[in-house]
VEXDREN-2710 file (C-alpha; in Angstrom, 1 decimal):
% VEXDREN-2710
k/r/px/py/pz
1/UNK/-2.4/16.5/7.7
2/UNK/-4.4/14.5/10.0
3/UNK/-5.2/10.8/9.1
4/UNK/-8.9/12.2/8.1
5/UNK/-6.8/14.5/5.7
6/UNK/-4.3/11.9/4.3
7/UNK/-7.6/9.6/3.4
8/UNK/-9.3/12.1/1.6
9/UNK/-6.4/12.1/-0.4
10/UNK/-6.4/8.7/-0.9
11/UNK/-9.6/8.2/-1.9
12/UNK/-9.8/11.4/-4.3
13/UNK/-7.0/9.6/-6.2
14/UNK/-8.6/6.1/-6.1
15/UNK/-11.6/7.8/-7.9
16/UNK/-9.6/9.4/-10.7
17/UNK/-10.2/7.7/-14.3
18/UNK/-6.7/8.3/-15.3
19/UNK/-3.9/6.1/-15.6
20/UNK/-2.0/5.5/-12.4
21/UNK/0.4/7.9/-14.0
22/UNK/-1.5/10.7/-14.3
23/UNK/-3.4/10.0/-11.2
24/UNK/0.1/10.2/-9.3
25/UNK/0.8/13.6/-10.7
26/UNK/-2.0/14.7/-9.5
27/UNK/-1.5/13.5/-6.4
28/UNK/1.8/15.3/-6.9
29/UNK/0.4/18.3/-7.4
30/UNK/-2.2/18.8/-4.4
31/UNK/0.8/18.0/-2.2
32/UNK/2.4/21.1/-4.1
33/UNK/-0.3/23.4/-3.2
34/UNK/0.2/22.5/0.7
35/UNK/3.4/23.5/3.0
36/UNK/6.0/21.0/2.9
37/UNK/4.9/19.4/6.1
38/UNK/1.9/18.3/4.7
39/UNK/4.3/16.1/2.0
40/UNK/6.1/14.7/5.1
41/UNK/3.2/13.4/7.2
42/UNK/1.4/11.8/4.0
43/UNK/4.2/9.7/3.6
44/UNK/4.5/8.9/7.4
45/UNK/0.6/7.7/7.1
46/UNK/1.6/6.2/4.4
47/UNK/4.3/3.7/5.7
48/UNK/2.0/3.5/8.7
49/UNK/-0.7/2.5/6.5
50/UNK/1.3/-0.1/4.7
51/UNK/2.9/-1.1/8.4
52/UNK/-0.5/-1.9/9.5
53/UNK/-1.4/-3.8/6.3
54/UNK/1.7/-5.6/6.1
55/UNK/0.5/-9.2/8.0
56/UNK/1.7/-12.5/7.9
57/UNK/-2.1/-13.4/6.3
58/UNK/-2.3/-10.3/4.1
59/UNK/1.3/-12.0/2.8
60/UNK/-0.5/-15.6/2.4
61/UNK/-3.5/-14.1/0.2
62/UNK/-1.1/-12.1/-2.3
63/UNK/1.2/-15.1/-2.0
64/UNK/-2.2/-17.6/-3.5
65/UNK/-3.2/-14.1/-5.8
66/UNK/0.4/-14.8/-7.2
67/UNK/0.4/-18.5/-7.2
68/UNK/3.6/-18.7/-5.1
69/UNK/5.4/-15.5/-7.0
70/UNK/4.8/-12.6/-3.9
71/UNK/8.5/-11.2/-3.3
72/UNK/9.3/-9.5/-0.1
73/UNK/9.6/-6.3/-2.6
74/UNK/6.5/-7.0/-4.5
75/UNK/4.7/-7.4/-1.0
76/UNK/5.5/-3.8/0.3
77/UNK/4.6/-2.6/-3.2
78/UNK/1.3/-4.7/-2.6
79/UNK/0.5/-2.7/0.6
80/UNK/1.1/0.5/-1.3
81/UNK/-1.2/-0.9/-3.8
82/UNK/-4.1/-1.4/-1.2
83/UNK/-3.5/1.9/0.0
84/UNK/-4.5/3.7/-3.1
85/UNK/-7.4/1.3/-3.3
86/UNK/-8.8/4.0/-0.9
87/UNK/-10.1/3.7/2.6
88/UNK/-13.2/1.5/2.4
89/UNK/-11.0/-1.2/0.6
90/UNK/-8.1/-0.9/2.6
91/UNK/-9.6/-1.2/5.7
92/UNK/-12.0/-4.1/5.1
93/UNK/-9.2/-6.0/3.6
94/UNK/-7.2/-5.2/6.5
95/UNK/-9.6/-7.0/8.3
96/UNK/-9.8/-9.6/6.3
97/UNK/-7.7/-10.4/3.4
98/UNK/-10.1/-13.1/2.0
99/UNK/-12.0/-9.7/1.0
100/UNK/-9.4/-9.1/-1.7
101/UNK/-11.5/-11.9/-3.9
102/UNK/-14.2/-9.2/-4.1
103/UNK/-11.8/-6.4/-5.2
104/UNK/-12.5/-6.1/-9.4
105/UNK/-9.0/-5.3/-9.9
106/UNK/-8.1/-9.0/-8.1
107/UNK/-10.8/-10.6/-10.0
108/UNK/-9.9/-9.4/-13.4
109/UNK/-6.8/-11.6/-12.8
110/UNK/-8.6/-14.6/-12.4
111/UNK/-7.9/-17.6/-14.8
112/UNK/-4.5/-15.8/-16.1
113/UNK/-1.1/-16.2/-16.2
114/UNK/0.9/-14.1/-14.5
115/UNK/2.8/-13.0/-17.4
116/UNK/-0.1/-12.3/-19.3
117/UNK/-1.3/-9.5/-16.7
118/UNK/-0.7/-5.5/-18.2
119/UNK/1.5/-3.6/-15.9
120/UNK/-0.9/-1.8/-14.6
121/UNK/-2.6/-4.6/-14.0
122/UNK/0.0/-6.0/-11.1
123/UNK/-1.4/-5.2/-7.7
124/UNK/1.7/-3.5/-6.6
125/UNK/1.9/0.2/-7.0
126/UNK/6.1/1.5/-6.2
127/UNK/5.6/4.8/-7.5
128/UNK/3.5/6.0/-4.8
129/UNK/6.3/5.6/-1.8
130/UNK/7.7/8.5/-3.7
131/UNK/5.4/11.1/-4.6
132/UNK/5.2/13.2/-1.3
133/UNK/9.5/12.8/-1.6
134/UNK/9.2/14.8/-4.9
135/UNK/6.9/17.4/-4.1
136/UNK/8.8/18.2/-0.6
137/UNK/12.0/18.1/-2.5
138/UNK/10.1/20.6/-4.9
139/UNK/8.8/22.7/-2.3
140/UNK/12.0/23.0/-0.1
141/UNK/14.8/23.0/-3.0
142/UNK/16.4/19.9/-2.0
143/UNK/16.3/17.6/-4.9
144/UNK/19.8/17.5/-5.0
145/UNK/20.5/15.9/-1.3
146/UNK/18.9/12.2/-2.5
147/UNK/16.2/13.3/-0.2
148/UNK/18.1/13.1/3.0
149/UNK/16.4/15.6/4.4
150/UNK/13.1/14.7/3.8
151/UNK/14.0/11.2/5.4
152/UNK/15.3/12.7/8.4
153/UNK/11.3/15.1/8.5
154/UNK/9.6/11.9/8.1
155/UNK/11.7/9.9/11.2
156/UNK/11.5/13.1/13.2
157/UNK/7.6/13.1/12.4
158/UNK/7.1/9.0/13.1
159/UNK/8.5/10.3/16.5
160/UNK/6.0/13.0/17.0
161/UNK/3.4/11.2/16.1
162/UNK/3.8/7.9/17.4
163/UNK/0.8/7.9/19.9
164/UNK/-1.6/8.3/17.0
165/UNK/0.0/6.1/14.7
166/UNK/-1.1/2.2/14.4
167/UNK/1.5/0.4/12.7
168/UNK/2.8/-3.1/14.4
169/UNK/2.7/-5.4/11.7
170/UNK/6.4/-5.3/10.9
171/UNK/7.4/-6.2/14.9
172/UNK/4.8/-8.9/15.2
173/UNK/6.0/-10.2/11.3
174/UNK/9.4/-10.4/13.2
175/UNK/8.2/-12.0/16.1
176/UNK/6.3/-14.5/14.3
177/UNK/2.9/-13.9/16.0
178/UNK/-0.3/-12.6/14.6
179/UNK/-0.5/-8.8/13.9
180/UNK/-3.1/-6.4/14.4
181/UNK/-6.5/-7.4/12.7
182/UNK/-4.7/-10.0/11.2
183/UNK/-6.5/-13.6/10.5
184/UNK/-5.2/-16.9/12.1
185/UNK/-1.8/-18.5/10.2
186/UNK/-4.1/-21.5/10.3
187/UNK/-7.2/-20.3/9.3
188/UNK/-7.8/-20.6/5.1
189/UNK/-8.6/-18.0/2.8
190/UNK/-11.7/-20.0/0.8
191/UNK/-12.5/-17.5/-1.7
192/UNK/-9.2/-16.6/-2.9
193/UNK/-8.4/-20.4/-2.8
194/UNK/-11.1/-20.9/-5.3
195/UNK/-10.1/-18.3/-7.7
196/UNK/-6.7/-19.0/-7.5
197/UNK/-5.6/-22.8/-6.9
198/UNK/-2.7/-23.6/-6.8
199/UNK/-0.6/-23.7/-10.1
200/UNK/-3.3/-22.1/-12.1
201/UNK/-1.3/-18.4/-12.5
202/UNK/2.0/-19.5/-12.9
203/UNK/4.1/-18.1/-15.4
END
């Protein structure tokens, strides 16, 4: 699965009009029909994905999105969230997290409290770190192990394909400088400042 291949999966699922739910099972399922190595390198494009999404000014737009609520946990589920947004959203929010404040799903928050918002609502979206573990555990018999062995495929693969892959956002996040495509610390985000001020979603 090439990362033309894992996008076209991405964005078939972002088009479904199910619930995220039944959208994941379906996801489930096309990873079924494939060899089991096609489960393991969707999920290392995956967390490469996310890697590459995860900046210091992708954190300070959620952070204003969730008036001072984003948790280191509800950040990574965030990037999973964007993912599945398919690759036209993800990439030009990437380059620009102001561009979340033109995302429907962001501005169907605006003016609300945060516990007000639906569950399906939250843009954070855990379940999908685990599909492609489930349908390789499937495929190969191994649901038993706490998918051991499909951790030790997916570090094996990062390996193998770590020339292609893009992901430095976590080093530069620990280095404290910017990350790739990632906007100033200084610079503001204007549009997401004026949908969200400060205060206004707070639980």
């Amino acid at each position: 699965m090439n990362e033309d291949a894992f996008w076209a999966l991405i964005d078939e699922l972002s088009r479904r009009p199910d619930d995220r739910d039944e959208r994941l099972e379906w996801l489930r399922t096309e990873l079924l029909r494939r060899p089991a190595a096609e489960s393991v390198e969707f999920q290392v494009r995956l967390e490469d994905a996310c890697e590459v999404a995860g900046t210091r000014a992708m954190w300070r737009a959620v952070d204003r999105i969730e008036s001072g609520g984003c948790t280191d946990d509800g950040f990574h589920y965030f990037t999973l969230w964007l993912v599945g947004q398919g690759r036209k959203v993800y990439e030009t929010v990437v380059a620009d997290p102001d561009a979340l404040a033109d995302v429907p799903e962001v501005r169907a928050l605006v003016g609300r409290l945060r516990d007000e918002w639906d569950d399906e609502e939250w843009l954070e979206w855990e379940e999908l770190d685990y599909v492609a573990q489930d349908a390789y555990d499937e495929l190969t018999g191994q649901e038993d192990d706490d998918g051991e062995e499909f951790l030790d495929a997916v570090e094996e693969m990062t390996e193998e394909l770590a020339d292609e892959l893009s992901g430095e956002a976590a080093d530069e996040w620990e280095e404290g400088g910017e990350a790739r495509g990632a906007r100033p610390e200084g610079v503001a985000i204007p549009r997401l400042t004026a949908l969200f001020p400060l205060g206004a979603s707070g639980s």
